[in-house]
C-alpha positions in Angstrom: -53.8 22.6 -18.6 -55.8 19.7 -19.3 -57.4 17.8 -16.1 -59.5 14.5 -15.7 -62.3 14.2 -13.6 -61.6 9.9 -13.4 -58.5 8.0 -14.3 -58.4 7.1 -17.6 -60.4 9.5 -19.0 -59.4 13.5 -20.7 -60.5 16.3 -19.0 -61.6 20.3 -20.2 -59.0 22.7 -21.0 -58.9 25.0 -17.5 -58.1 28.3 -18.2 -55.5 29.1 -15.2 -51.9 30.6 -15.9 -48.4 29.6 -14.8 -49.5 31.9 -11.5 -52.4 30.0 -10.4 -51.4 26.3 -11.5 -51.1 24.8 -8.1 -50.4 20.8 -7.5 -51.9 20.5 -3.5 -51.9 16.2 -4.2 -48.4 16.3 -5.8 -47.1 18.6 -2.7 -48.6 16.0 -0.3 -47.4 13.4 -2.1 -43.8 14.6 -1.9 -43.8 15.0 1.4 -44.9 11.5 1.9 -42.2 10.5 -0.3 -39.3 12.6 1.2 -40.7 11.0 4.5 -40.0 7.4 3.3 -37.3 7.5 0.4 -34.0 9.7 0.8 -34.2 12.4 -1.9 -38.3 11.8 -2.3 -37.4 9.8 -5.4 -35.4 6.5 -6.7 -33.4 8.6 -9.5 -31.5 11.6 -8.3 -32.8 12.8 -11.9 -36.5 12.5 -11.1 -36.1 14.8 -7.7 -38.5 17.4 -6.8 -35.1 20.1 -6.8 -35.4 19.6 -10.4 -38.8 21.0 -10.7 -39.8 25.2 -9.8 -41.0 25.2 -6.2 -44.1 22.4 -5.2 -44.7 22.2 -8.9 -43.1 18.7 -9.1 -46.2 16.6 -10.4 -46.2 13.2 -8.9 -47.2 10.9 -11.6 -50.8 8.7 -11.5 -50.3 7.3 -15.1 -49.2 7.0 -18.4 -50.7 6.4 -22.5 -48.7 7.0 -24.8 -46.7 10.0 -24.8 -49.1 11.5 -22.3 -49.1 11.1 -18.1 -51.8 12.1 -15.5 -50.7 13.3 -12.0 -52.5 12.8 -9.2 -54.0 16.1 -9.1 -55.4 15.0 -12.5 -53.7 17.3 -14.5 -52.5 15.4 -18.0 -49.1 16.4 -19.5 -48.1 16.1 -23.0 -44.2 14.7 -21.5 -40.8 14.6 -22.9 -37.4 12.7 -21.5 -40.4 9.6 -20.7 -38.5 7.9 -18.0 -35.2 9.1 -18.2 -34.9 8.2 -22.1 -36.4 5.0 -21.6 -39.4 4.9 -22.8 -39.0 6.1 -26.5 -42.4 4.1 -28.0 -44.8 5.5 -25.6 -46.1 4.1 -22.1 -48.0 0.8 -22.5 -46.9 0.3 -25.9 -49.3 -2.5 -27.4 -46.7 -4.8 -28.6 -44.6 -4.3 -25.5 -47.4 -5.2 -22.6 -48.9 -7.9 -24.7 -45.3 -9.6 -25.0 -44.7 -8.6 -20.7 -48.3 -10.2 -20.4 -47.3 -13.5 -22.3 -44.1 -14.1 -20.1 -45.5 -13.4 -16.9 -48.1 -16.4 -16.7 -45.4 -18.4 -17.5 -42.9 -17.5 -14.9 -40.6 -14.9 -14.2 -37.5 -16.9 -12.6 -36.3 -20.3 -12.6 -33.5 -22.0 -11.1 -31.5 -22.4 -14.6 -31.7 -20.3 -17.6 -35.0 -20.3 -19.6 -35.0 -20.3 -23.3 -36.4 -16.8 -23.5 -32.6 -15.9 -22.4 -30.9 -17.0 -25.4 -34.3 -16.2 -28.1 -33.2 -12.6 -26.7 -29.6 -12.6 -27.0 -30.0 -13.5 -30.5 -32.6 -11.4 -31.2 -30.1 -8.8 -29.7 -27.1 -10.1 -31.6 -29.2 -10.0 -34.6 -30.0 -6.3 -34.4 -26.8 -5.0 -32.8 -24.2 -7.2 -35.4 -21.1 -5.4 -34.4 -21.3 -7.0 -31.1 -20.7 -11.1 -30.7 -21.6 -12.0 -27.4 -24.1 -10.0 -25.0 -24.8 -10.4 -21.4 -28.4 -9.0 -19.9 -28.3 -7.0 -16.7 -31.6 -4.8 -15.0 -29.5 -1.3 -15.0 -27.0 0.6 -16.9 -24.4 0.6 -13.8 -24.0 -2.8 -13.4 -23.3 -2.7 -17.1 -20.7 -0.1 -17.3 -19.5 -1.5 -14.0 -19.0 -5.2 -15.5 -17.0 -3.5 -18.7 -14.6 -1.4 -16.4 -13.8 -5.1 -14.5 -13.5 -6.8 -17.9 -11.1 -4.4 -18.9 -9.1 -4.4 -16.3 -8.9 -7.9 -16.0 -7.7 -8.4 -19.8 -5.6 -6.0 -19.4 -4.0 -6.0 -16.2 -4.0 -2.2 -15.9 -5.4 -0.2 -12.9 -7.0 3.1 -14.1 -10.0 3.7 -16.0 -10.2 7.0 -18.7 -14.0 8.2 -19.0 -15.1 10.9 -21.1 -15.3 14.2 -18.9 -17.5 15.9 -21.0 -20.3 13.1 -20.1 -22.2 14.1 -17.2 -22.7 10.0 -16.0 -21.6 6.8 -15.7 -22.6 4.8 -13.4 -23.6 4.9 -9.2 -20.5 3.2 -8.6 -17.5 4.2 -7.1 -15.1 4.4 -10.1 -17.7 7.2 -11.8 -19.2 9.2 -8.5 -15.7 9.5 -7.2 -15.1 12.0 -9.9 -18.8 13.9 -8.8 -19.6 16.4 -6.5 -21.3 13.8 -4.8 -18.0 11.7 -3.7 -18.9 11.6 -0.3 -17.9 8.2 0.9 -16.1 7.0 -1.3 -11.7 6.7 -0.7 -9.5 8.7 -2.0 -7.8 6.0 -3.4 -10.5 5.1 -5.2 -10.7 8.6 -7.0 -6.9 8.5 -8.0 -7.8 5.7 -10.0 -10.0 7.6 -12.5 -8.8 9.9 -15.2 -10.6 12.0 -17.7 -10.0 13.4 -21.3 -11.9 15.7 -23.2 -14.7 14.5 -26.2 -13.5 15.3 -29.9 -9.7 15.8 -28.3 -7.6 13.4 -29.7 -4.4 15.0 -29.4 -5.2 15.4 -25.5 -6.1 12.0 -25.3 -2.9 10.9 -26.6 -1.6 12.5 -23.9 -3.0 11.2 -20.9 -2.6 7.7 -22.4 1.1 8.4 -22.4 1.3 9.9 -19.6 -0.2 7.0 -17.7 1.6 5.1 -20.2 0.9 1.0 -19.4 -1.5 2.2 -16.6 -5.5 2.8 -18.0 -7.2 -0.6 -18.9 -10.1 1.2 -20.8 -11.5 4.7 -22.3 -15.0 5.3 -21.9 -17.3 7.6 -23.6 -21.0 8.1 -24.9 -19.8 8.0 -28.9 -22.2 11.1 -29.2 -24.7 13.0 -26.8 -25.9 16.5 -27.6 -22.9 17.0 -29.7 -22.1 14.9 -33.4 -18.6 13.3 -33.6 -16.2 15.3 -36.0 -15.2 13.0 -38.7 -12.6 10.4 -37.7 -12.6 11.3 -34.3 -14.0 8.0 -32.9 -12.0 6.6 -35.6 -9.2 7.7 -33.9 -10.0 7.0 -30.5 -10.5 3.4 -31.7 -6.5 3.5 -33.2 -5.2 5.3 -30.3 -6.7 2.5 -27.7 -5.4 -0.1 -30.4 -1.4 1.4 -30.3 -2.0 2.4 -26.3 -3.0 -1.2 -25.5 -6.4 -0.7 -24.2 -10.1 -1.6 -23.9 -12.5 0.7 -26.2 -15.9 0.7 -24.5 -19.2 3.0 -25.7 -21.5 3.7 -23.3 -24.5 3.3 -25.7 -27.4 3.8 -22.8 -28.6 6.8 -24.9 -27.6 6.2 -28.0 -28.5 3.0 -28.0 -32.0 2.9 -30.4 -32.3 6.4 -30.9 -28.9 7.1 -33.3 -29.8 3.8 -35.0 -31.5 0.3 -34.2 -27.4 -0.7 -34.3 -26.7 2.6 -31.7 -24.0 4.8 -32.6 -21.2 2.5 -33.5 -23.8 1.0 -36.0 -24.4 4.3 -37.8 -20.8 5.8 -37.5 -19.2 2.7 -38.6 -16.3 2.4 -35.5 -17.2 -0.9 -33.5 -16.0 -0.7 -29.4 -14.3 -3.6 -28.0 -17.1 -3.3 -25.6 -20.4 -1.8 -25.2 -23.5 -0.5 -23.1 -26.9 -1.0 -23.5 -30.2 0.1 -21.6 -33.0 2.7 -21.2 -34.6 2.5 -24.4 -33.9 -1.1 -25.0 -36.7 -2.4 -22.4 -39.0 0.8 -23.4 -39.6 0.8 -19.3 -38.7 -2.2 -18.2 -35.7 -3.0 -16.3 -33.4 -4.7 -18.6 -29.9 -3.6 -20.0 -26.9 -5.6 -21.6 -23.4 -5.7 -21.8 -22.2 -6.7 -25.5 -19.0 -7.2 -27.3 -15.9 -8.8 -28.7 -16.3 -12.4 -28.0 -12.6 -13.7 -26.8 -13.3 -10.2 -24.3 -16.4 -11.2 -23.0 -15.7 -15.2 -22.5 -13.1 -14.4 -19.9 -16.4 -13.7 -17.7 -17.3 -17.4 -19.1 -16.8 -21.0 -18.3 -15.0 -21.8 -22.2 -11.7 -20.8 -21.7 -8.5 -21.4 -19.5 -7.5 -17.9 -18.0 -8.6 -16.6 -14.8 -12.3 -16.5 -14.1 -14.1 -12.6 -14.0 -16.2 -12.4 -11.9 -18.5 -10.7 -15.3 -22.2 -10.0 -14.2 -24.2 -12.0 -11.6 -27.3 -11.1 -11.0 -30.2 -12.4 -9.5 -33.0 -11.0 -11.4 -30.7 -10.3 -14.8 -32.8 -12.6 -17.1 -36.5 -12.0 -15.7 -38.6 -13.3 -18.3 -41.1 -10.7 -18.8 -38.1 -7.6 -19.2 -36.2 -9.6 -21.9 -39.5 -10.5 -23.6 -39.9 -6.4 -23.1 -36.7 -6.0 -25.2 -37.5 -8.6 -27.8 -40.8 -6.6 -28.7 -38.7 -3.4 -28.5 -36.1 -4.5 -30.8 -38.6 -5.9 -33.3 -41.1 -3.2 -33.3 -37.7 -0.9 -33.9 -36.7 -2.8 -37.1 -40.4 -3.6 -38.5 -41.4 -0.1 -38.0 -38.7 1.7 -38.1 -38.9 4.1 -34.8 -35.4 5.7 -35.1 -36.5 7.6 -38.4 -39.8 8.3 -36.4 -37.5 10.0 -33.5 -35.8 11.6 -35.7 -38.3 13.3 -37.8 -40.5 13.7 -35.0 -37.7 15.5 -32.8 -37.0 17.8 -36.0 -40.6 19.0 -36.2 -40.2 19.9 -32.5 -37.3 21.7 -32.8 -38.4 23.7 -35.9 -41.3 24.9 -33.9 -39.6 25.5 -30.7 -36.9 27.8 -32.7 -39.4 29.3 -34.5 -41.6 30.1 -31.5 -38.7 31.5 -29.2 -37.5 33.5 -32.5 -41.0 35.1 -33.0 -40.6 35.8 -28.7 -37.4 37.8 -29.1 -35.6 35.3 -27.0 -33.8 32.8 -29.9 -30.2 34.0 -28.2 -31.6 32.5 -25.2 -33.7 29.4 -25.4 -31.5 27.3 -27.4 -32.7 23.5 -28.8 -29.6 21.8 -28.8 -28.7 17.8 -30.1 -29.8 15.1 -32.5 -33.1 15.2 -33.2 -33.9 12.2 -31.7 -32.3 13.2 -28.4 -32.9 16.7 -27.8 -32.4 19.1 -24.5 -32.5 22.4 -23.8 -30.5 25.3 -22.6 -31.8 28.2 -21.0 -29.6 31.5 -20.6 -29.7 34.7 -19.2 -28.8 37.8 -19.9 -25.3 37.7 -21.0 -26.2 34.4 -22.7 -25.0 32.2 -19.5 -26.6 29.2 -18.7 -29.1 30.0 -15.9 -30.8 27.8 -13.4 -33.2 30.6 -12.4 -34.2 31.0 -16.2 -34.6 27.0 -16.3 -37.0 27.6 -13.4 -39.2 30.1 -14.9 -39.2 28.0 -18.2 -40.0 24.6 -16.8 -43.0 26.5 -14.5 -44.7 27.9 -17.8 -44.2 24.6 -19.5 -46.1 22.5 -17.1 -48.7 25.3 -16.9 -49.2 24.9 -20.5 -49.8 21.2 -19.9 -45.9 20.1 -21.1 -43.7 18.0 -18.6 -40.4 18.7 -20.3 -37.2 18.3 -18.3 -35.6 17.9 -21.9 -37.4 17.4 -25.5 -36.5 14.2 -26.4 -39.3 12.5 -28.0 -41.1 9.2 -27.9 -42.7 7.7 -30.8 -46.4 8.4 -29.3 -46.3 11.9 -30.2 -48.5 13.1 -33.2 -48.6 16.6 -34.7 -51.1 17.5 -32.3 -49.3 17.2 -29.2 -46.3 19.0 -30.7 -48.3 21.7 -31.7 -49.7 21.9 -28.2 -45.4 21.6 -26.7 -44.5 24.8 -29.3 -47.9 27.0 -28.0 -46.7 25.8 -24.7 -43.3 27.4 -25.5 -44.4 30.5 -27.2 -46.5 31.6 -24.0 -43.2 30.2 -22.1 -40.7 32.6 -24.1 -43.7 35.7 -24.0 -42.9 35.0 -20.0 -39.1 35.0 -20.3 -38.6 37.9 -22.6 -40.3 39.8 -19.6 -37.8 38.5 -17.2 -35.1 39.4 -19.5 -36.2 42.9 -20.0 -36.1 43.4 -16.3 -32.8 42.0 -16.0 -34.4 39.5 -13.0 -36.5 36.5 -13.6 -37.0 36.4 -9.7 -40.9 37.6 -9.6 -41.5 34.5 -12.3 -40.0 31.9 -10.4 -42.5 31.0 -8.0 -39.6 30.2 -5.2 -36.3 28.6 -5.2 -34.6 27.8 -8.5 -33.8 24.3 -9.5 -30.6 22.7 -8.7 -28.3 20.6 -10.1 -28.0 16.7 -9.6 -24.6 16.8 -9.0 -24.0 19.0 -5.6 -21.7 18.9 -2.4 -24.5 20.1 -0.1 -28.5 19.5 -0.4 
């Protein structure tokens, strides 16, 4: 584990193990935070339950693809704010762009001309899409679609892909969650599901609801590639069914191509859902499509108004400046190829490492190389919580913050080579546990849970 003395500056290499690593500032920290802010955290995601037992770090700052907690421990991290922030923290080109805007205001009274140098530049990198309306987060975005699509097409219930894990934090997506407390049952009659890559089951739902479901939604790809033709198909089947085609692109979005996924699979959504990696941090995200789909939410046109997106701070100056140096440093550069060859380094080495370990059945690196995660399973090859927990508890005391390992463009060879070492002593630990059939003595105190619970 590396440590600073001072902000800003790198510390020696300490020679505690996962045993001793201790975070007493973090601890306090999250105390303070669970005193002030339900769940200690803004992001359900970011939670201290998703960390082993008072080893959640609590995060000072950010270069690059490196943080500092405030115990002044530095972390080579992965997953960089929930996907968003795939070119590193205070990117160069990014800051300087945020710095520019911000002297000369963030918010008028009418639109500024930054809000339509972005929608082209937008338009201009994401061509299957006509028109595109800017939002600060992913729900409102996936929200505003689900309206749309009702209102074009008159039709009640919305169709999401149940093999996504999420949506959005509104009540048409958590009333299908563990988490459903509060919302009507009315409300959760109104959402139906089908399976990814299914066709054939898809079909069937829409005709069972025949007339009824306005819109399918998916992610076009997460951890698992599309088989040929199958988002083909879904686009024919919403065609014949009568309904709105929307990709949830929040992931996908930059890292499958500058385009997303419907850019490098070729199938363009009647709708679709930008975000996280589109601001690299900032708050912005967009809702883009077909343009006689998304003018219904305009003023050039004679149907009945939508009520589309409204928001406030939607167009802040400063966040779609943030996207504008994100999408150009994207194309100029090309990052996605960096992702992608960066995430297949990593994965080489992390399937190597666990291989050499005895544990390759059982720490698994799974999904495009530009979007990677990883499973952790126990002894009859199930997935395991506890074995998460003693995996995540060696990583960070090897100096890795890795809730997933999907990469940012600020990693270099060095700091993968330090993530694999990292694993290797992390898969010496676990092929322990598995020889004693009980990772319990490794875990350091309760396991980690998942988002998505009835009860805390």
């Amino acid at each position: 584990m590396e440590t600073e003395g001072t902000e800003g500056t790198e510390g020696t290499e300490a020679t505690a193990g996962a045993a001793e690593f201790a975070l007493p500032r973090s601890r306090q920290a999250n105390e303070r935070l669970h005193a002030l802010i339900p769940g200690g955290a803004h992001t359900y995601a970011k939670g201290d339950d998703q960390y082993p037992e008072d080893l959640a770090p609590v995060i000072s700052h950010g270069r690059g693809a490196h943080v500092w907690d405030v115990d002044g421990n530095a972390y080579v991290e992965y997953g960089s704010g929930l996907r968003s922030v795939s070119l590193g923290h205070a990117h160069p080109r990014v800051t300087e762009a945020v710095r520019r805007e911000i002297d000369r205001g963030s918010n008028f009274v009418r639109p500024s001309i930054v809000e339509v140098e972005a929608a082209e530049r937008f338009l201009a990198t994401v061509p299957t899409a006509e028109m595109v309306k800017f939002a600060k987060n992913g729900s409102d975005a996936t929200t505003a679609a689900v309206r749309l699509a009702r209102a074009v097409t008159g039709r009640p219930k919305v169709a999401i892909c149940a093999d996504h894990p999420f949506f959005s934090t509104d009540d048409w997506f958590i009333a299908t969650t563990p988490m459903s407390a509060g919302i009507p049952k009315a409300t959760d009659e109104l959402t139906v599901a089908f399976p990814y890559g299914n066709l054939a089951a898809t079909e069937e739902l829409l005709t069972r609801h025949q007339g009824e479901v306005a819109c399918l939604i998916l992610e076009p790809a997460t951890h698992t590639e599309p088989a040929p033709g199958y988002l083909a198909g879904l686009r024919e089947l919403a065609d014949r069914h009568g309904c709105v085609l929307v990709f949830d692109e929040m992931i996908t979005g930059l890292r499958w191509s500058e385009a997303g996924a419907q850019g490098l699979y070729g199938v363009v959504p009647d709708l679709s859902t930008f975000g996280k990696a589109l601001g690299n941090g900032f708050a912005v995200a967009a809702l883009a499509g077909r343009r006689d789909l998304m003018e219904r939410g305009g003023l050039r046109h004679r149907g009945e108004r939508v009520f589309l997106l409204s928001t406030t701070h939607g167009a802040e100056t400063h966040a779609l400046a943030a996207a504008m140096a994100v999408l150009t440093t994207y194309v100029e550069e090309g990052i996605t190829a960096q992702l992608h060859a960066i995430g297949e380094r990593l994965a080489a080495g992390v399937r190597e490492a666990a291989a050499g370990a005895g544990v390759g059945d059982h720490v698994l690196v799974r999904g495009r190389a530009s979007n990677l995660v990883f499973a952790t399973l126990d002894e009859r090859r199930q997935p395991s919580q506890q074995y998460r927990t003693l995996f995540l508890r060696q990583l960070l005391a090897g100096g890795v913050l890795a809730p997933s390992f999907v990469v940012s463009s600020a990693l270099d060879d060095t700091d993968v080579e330090r993530t694999v070492d990292a694993v290797a002593q992390a898969c010496a630990v676990y092929r322990k546990a598995l020889d004693a059939a009980d990772p319990t003595p490794w875990l350091g105190g309760r396991p980690v849970k998942p988002v998505f619970r009835r009860l805390a």
